[in-house]
C-alpha positions in Angstrom: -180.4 -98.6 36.7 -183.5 -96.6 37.5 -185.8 -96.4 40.4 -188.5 -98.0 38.6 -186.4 -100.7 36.8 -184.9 -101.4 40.2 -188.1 -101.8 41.7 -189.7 -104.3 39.0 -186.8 -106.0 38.3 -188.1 -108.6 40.5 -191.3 -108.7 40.5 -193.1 -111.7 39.3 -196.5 -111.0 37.4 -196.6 -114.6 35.3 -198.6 -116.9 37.7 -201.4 -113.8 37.8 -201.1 -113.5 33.8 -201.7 -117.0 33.7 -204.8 -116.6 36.0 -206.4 -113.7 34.3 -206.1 -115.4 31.2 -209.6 -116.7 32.1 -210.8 -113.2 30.9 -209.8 -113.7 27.3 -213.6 -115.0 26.5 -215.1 -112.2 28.7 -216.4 -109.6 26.0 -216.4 -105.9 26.8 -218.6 -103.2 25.4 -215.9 -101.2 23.6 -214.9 -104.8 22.0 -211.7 -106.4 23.1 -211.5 -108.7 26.2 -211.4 -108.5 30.1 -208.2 -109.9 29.9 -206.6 -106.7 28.2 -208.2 -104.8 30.5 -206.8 -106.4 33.3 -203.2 -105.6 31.8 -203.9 -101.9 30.5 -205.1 -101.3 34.0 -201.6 -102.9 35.4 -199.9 -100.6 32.7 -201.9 -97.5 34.1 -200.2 -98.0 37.4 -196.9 -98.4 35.7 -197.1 -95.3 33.8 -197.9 -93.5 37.0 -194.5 -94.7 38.4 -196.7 -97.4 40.9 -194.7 -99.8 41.4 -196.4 -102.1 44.5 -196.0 -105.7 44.0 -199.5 -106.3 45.6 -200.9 -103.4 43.8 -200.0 -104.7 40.8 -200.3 -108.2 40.9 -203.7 -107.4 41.7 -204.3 -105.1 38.7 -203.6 -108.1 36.6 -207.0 -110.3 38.1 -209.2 -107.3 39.8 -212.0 -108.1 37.6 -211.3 -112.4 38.1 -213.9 -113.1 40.8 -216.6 -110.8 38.8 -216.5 -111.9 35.4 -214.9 -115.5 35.4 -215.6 -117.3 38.6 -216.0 -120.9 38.5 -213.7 -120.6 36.0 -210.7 -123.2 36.9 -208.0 -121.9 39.3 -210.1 -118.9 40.4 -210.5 -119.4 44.1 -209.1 -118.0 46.5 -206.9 -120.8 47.3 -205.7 -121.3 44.2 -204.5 -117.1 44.8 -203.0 -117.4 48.1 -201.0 -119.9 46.9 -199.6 -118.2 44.1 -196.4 -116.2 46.4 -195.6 -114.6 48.8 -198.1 -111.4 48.3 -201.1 -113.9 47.8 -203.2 -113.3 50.9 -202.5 -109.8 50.3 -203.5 -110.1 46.5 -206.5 -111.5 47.2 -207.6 -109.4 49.5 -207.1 -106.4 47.6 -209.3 -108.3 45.0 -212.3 -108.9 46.9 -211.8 -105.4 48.4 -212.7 -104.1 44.5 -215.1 -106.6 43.8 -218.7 -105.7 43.4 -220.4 -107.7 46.5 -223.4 -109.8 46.4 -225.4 -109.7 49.4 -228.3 -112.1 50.0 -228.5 -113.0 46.5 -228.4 -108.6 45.4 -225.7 -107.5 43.7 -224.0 -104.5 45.4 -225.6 -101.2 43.9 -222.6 -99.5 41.8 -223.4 -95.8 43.3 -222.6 -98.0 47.1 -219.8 -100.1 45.7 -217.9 -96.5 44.3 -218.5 -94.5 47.8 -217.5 -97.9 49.4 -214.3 -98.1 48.2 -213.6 -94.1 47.7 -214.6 -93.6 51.4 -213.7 -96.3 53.0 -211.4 -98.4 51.1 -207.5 -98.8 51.4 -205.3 -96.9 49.7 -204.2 -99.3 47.0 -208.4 -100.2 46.7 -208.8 -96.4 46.0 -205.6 -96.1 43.9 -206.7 -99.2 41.8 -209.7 -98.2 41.3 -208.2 -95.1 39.5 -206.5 -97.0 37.0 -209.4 -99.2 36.5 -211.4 -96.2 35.7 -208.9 -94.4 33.5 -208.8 -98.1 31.6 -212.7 -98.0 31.4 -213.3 -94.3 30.1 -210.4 -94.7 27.5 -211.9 -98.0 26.0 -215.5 -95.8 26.2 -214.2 -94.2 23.0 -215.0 -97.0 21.2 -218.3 -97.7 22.7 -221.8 -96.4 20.9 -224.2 -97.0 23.3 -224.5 -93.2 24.4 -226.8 -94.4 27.3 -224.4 -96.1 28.6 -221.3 -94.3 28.1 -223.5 -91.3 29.6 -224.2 -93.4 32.5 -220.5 -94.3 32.9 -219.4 -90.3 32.5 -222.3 -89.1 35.3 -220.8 -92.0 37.7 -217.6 -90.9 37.6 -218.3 -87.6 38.5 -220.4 -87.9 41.4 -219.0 -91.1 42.7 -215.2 -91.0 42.0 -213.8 -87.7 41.2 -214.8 -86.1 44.6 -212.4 -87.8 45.7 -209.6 -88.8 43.1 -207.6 -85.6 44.0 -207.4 -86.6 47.3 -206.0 -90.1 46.2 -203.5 -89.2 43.1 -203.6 -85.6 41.9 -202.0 -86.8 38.2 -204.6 -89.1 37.9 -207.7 -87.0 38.5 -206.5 -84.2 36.4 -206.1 -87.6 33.6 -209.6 -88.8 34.7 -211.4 -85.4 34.3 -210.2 -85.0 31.2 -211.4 -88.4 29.8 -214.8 -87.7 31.5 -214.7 -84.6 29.5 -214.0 -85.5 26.5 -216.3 -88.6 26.6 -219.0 -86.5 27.9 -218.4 -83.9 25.1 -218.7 -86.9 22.3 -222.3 -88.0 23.8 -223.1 -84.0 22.6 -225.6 -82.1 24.5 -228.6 -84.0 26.2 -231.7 -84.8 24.6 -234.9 -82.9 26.2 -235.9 -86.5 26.8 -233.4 -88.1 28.1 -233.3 -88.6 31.4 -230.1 -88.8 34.0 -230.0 -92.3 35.8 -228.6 -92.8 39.0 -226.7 -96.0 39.4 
């Protein structure tokens, strides 16, 4: 048996599937659903030979409290309750959740350095995966604002420090900035660069 089958073998994902199936209706840019996302970033981690329980179990919802809440069964209680890793779970959650702070929603420039900084390892490893999920599914996405938007966040506010975190990851991560930032083609004189 190998090191990675021995260390999944029991691992229990189901109760968090269940709970990010609240995603399904959650539409994303590049079409699809937050749900698959939720599971492509889980798969990420996997393919990288991560094989945390809490790490992963949190892939599976990281975007729950962001895009469905209010939903039923998405409160914390209804997380910590799930197992064992629950607390834990959640906590890595709300560490990679966008905060909102007397009724402002955390600035996405502050809520990258937050968590590449400052945040735990699995916070900074997650968000890794998350991002690898989100520039992959930019291929599909035509709004070159955006995407442009996406590519110039990633480079000053996560790959500065992705090498640092998972040296496999960044090398994948720069090359999907790349190659999404070579798509957009060059910069129209009018176009201007926004910071986040």
């Amino acid at each position: 048996m190998s090191d990675l089958e021995q260390a999944l073998r029991n691992l229990t994902l189901a109760p968090y599937i269940v709970k990010a199936t609240a995603l399904i209706g959650v539409r994303r840019r590049g079409g699809s659903n937050m749900f698959r996302h939720q599971l492509s970033t889980m798969a990420i981690l996997l393919d990288y030979k991560v094989t945390d329980p809490v790490l992963l179990k949190a892939a599976v919802i990281h975007d729950l409290f962001e895009d469905a809440p209010g939903m039923p069964g998405v409160t914390q209680d209804e997380i910590v309750r799930i197992d064992a890793d629950g607390p834990a779970v959640f906590a890595l959650v709300m560490e990679v959740t966008i905060r909102t702070i007397d009724g402002e929603r955390e600035p996405k420039s502050g809520y990258l350095l937050r968590i590449m900084q400052h945040g735990s390892a699995r916070a900074r490893l997650l968000k890794l995966a998350d991002r690898i999920s989100n520039l992959t599914a930019l291929g599909f996405v035509h709004d070159a604002p955006f995407v442009r938007r996406y590519v110039e966040e990633t480079r000053n506010y996560v790959l500065p420090y992705a090498g640092s975190i998972n040296a496999d990851m960044f090398r994948e991560l720069s090359d999907l900035t790349d190659n999404r930032e070579q798509s957009l083609g060059p910069r129209l004189p009018t176009e201007r660069p926004k910071v986040p």
